[in-house]
C-alpha positions as CSV (number, residue, x, y, z in Angstrom):
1,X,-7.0,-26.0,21.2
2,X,-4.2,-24.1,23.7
3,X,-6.6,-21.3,24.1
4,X,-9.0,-24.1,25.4
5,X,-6.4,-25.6,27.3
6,X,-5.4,-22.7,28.9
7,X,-8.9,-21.5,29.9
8,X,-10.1,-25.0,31.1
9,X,-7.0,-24.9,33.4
10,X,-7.4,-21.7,34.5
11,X,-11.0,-22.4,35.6
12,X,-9.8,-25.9,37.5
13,X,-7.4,-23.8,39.9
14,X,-9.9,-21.5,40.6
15,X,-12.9,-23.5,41.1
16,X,-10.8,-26.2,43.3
17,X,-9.2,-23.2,45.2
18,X,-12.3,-21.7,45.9
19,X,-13.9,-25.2,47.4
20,X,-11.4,-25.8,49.6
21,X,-10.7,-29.0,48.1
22,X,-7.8,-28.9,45.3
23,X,-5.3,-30.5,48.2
24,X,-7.5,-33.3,48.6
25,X,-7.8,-34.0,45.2
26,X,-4.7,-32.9,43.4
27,X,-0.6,-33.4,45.3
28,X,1.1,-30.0,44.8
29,X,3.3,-32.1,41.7
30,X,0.2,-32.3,39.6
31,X,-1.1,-28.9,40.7
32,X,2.0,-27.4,38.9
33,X,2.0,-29.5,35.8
34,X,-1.8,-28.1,35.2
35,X,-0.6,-24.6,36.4
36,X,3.0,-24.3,34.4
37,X,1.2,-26.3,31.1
38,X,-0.8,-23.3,31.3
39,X,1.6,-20.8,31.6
40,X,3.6,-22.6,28.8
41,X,1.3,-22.0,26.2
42,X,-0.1,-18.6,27.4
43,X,3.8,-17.5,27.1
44,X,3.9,-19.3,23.6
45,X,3.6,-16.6,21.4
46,X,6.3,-14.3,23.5
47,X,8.8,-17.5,23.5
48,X,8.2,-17.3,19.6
49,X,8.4,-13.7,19.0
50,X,11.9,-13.5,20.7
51,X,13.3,-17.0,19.3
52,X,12.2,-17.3,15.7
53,X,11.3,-14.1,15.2
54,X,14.6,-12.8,15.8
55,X,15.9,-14.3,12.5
56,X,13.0,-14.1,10.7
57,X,10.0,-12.2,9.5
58,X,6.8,-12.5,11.9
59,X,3.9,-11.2,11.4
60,X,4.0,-8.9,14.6
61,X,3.8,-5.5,15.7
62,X,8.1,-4.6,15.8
63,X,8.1,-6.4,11.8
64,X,4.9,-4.6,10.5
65,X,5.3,-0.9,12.5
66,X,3.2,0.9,10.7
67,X,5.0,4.5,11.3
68,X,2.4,6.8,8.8
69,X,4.1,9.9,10.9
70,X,7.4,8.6,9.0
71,X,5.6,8.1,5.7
72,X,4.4,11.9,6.2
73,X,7.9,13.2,6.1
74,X,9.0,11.2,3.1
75,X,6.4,12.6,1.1
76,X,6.9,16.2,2.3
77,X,10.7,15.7,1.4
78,X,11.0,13.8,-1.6
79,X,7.2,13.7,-3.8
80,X,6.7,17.2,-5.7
81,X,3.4,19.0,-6.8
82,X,1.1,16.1,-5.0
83,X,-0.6,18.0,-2.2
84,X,-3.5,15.9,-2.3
85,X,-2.1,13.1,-2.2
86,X,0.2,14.5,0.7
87,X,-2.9,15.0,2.4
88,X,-6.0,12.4,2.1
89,X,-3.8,9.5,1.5
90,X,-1.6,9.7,4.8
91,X,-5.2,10.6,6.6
92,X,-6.5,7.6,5.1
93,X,-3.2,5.2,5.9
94,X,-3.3,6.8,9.3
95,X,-6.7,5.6,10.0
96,X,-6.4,2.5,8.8
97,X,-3.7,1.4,11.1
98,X,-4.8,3.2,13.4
99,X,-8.1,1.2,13.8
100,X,-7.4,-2.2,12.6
101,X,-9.4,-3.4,15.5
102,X,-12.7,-2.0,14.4
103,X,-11.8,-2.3,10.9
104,X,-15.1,-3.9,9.0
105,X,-13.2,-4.2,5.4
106,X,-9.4,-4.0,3.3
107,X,-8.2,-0.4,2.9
108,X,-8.7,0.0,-1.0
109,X,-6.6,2.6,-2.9
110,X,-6.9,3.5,-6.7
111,X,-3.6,5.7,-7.9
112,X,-4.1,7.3,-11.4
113,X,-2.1,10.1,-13.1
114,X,0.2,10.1,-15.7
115,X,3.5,8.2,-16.2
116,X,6.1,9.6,-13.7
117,X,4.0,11.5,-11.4
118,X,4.9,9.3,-8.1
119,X,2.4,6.5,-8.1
120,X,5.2,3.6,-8.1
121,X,7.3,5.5,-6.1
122,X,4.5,6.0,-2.9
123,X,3.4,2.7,-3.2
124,X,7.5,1.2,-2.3
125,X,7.5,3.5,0.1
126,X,4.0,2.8,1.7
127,X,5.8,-0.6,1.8
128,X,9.0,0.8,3.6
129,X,7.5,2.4,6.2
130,X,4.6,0.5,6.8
131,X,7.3,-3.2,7.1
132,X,10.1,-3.7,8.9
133,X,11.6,-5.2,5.5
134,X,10.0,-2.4,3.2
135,X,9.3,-4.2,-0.5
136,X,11.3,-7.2,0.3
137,X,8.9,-8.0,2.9
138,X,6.8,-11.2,2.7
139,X,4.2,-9.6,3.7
140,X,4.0,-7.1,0.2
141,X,2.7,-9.1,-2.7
142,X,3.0,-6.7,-5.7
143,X,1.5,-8.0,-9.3
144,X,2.9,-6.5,-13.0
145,X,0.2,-6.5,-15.6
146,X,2.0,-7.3,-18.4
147,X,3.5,-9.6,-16.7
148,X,1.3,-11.6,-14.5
149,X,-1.9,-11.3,-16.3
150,X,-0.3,-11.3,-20.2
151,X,-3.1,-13.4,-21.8
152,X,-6.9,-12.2,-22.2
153,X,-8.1,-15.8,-23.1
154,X,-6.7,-16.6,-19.4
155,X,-9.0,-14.8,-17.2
156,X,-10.7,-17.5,-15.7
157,X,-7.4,-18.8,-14.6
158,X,-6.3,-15.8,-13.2
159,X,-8.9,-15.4,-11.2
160,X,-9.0,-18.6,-9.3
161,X,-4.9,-18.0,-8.7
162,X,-5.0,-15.0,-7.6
163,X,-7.6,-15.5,-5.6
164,X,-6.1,-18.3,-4.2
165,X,-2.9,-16.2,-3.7
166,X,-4.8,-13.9,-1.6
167,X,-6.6,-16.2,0.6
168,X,-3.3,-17.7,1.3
169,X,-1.2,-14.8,2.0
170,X,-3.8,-13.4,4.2
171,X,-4.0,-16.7,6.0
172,X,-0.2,-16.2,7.0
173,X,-0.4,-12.1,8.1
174,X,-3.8,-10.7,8.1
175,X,-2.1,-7.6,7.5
176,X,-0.6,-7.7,4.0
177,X,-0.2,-5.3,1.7
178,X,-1.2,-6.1,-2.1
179,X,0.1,-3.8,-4.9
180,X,-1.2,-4.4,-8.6
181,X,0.5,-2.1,-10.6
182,X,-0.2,-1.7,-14.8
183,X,-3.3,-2.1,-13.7
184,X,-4.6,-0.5,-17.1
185,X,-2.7,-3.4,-18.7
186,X,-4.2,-6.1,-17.2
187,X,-7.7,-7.8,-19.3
188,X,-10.6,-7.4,-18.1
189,X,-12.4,-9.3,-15.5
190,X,-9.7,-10.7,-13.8
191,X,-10.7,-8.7,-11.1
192,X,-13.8,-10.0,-10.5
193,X,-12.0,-12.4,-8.2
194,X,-11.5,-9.9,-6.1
195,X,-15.2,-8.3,-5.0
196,X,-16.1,-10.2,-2.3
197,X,-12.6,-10.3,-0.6
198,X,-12.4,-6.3,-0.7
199,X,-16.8,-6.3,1.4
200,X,-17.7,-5.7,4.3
201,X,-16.8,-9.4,5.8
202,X,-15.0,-10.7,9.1
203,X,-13.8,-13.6,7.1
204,X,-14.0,-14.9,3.9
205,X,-13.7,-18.9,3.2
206,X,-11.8,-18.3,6.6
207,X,-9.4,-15.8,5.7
208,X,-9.6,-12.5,7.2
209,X,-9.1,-9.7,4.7
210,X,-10.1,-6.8,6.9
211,X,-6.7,-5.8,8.3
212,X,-5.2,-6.0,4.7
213,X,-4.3,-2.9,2.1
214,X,-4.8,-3.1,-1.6
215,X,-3.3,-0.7,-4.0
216,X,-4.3,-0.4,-7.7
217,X,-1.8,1.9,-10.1
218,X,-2.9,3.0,-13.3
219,X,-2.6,5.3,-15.7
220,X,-6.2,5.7,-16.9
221,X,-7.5,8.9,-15.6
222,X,-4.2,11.1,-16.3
223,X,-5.3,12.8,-19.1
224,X,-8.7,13.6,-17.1
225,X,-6.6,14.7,-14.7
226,X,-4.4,17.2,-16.5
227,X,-7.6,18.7,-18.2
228,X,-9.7,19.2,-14.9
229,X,-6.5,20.7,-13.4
230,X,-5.9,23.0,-16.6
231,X,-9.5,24.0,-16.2
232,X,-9.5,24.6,-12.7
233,X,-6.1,26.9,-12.8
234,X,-7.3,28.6,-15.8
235,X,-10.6,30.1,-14.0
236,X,-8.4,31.4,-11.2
237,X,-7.9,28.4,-9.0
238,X,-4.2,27.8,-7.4
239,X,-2.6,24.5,-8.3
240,X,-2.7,24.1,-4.3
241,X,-6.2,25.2,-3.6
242,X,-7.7,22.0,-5.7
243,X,-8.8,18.9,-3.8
244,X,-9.9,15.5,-3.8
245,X,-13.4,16.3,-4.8
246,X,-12.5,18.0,-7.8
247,X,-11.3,14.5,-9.5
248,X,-12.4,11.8,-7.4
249,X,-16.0,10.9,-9.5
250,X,-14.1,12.1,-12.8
251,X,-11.1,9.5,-12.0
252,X,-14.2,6.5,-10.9
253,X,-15.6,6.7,-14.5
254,X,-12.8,6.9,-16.0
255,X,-11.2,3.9,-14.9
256,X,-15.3,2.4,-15.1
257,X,-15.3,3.0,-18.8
258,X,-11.5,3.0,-19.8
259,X,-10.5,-0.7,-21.2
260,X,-8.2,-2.1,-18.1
261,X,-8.6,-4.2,-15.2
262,X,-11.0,-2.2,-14.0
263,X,-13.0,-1.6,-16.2
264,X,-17.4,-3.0,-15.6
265,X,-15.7,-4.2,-12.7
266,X,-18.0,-5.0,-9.7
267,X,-15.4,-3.6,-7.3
268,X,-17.0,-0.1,-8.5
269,X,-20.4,-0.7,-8.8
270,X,-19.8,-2.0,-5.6
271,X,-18.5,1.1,-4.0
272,X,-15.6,-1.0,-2.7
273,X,-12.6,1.6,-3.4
274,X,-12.2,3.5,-0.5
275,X,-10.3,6.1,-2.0
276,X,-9.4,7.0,-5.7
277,X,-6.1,8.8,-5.2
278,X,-5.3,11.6,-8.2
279,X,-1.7,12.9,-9.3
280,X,-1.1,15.7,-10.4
281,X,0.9,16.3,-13.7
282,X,3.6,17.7,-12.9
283,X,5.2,21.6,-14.0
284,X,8.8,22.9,-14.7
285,X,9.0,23.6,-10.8
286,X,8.4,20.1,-9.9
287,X,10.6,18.5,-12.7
288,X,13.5,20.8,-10.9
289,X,12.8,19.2,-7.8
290,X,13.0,15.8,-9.5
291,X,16.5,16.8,-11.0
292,X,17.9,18.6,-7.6
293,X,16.4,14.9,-5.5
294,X,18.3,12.8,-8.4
295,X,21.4,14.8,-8.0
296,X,21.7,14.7,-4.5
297,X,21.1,10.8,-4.7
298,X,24.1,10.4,-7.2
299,X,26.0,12.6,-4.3
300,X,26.1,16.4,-6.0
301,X,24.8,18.2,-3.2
302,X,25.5,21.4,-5.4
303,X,24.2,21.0,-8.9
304,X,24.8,23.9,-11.6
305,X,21.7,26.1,-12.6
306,X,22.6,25.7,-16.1
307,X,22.4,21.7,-15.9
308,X,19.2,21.6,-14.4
309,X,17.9,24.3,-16.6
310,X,19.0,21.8,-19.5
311,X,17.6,18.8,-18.0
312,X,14.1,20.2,-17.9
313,X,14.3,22.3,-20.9
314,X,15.7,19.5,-23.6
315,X,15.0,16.4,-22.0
316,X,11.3,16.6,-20.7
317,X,8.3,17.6,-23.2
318,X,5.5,19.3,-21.9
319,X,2.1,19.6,-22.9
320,X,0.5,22.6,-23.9
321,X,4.3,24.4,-22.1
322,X,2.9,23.5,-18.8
323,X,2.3,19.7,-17.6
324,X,5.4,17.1,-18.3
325,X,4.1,14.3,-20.3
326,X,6.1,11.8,-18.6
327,X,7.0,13.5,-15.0
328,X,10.0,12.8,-13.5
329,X,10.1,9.1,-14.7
330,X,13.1,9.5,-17.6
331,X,15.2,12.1,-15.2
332,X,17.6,9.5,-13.6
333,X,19.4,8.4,-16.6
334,X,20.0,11.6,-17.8
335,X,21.0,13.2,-14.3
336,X,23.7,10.2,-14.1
337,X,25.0,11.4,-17.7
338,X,25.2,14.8,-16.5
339,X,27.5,13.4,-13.4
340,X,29.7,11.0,-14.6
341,X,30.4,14.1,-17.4
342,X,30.8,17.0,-15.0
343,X,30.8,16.2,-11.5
344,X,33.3,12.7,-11.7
């Protein structure tokens, strides 16, 4: 209706301007009500932006920036032993937001690796740099297995609320970011909801999905992963030669076939994940990493040799001596132990 407004008004001045008769017809008073009513609701948005706006979240360029070059950095600085993911996922970001415009469907992401390889962790900060507000944005709907989807005999409902959910929070910012995470946890089918929002569509039921990102974490695939990897390393292949290719159709059958939220789902047999995203189990020289990272962020800039040598040595198990079975997901705890005894 303003949009109409606007361009009926637009086309008045110009047509009477043109025939030489708007003073005739119109006194100069009326001429600038039609002219500044037009200019009121063009300037709308910009009146909005720096009134409203200012004390709350919008759904606007300065509160959704977008900044993938940040992103970039973060990973290089603070994620260990995930090249790939360094790699094809910041492409991937990158041209998403970067062609939102054109964009035809969702950005869909699959994470799968084992527990404490980074999935959590990339997702928050996917968040962070992607919204002005990080997590806490409105604009980041993130779902718990266990705990939003806890009963199988509930699918049906699930479905229609989350669903619903969607529609709605798409309705409010086209461009927001959904993160399921346990998504191996979560009974099957409840996904189905989902296939037709994640097509090729300009709208669905009036919502427009196409500018929006979906992220799915699980853990089904990790031990696919660590066995293709141990293969691949043991034939002569560097840990940091492997790519995408070399797990992407293993990690789509196994989260096809592994019981989960995925699993039969249409969303594969549809082809609708962009991109299934693998991490890497993690070695003794990432776990280090982990430990230096965790002691820096309890404020040991310095930490002894011997510490971290004991952190990774009696705290973290590894399979077959090579790949940590749980990454760097215990590390924190027992980092802050090693403070509060040595460093306080």
């Amino acid at each position: 209706m303003s949009q109409m407004f606007v361009d009926i008004s637009i086309f008045l001045l110009t047509f009477l301007t043109l025939c030489g008769v708007a003073l005739s017809l119109f006194d100069p008073l009326s001429l600038s009500l039609i002219a500044g009513g037009a200019s009121l609701v063009y300037n709308r948005g910009k009146v909005w932006e720096y009134t409203y706006c200012q004390l709350n979240e919008c759904c606007i360029d300065s509160h959704i920036p977008a900044n993938i070059t940040a992103l970039s950095q973060d990973l290089e600085e603070n994620v260990f032993g995930q090249h790939i993911v360094q790699r094809q996922l910041v492409a991937a970001l990158k041209s998403h937001y970067t062609h939102l415009d054109s964009s035809t469907k969702p950005l869909v992401l699959s994470f799968h690796g084992t527990p404490g390889t980074g999935k959590n962790y990339l997702a928050d900060h996917i968040a962070k740099h992607v919204y002005k507000y990080g997590v806490s944005s409105y604009f980041v709907k993130k779902f718990m297995g266990r705990t939003d989807f806890p009963l199988e005999s509930d699918v049906r409902h699930y479905q229609i609320t989350l669903r619903t959910t969607i529609i709605n929070a798409v309705n409010v910012c086209p461009r927001t970011l959904f993160i399921f995470d346990e998504v191996d946890k979560i009974p099957v089918g409840v996904f189905e909801a989902l296939t037709s929002l994640l097509d090729h569509h300009h709208s669905v039921e009036g919502a427009t999905l196409r500018f929006a990102t979906f992220i799915f974490l699980s853990n089904a695939g990790g031990t696919e992963i660590s066995a293709k990897l141990l293969e691949l390393t043991e034939n002569g292949a560097l840990r940091e030669e492997t790519q995408l290719f070399n797990f992407e159709k293993i990690l789509e059958g196994a989260a096809y076939n592994v019981n989960g939220g995925l699993r039969k789902t249409s969303m594969i047999e549809g082809s609708l994940i962009d991109h299934y995203v693998p991490f890497l189990p993690l070695e003794k020289r990432h776990i280090e990493k982990c430990i230096i990272a965790e002691f820096k962020r309890l404020g040991v800039d310095r930490p002894a040799f011997t510490d971290i040598e004991e952190i990774s040595n009696n705290y973290v198990t590894y399979y077959k001596n090579i790949f940590s079975t749980s990454g760097c997901k215990r590390l924190s705890k027992k980092v802050a132990m090693y403070v509060a005894d040595k460093y306080k």
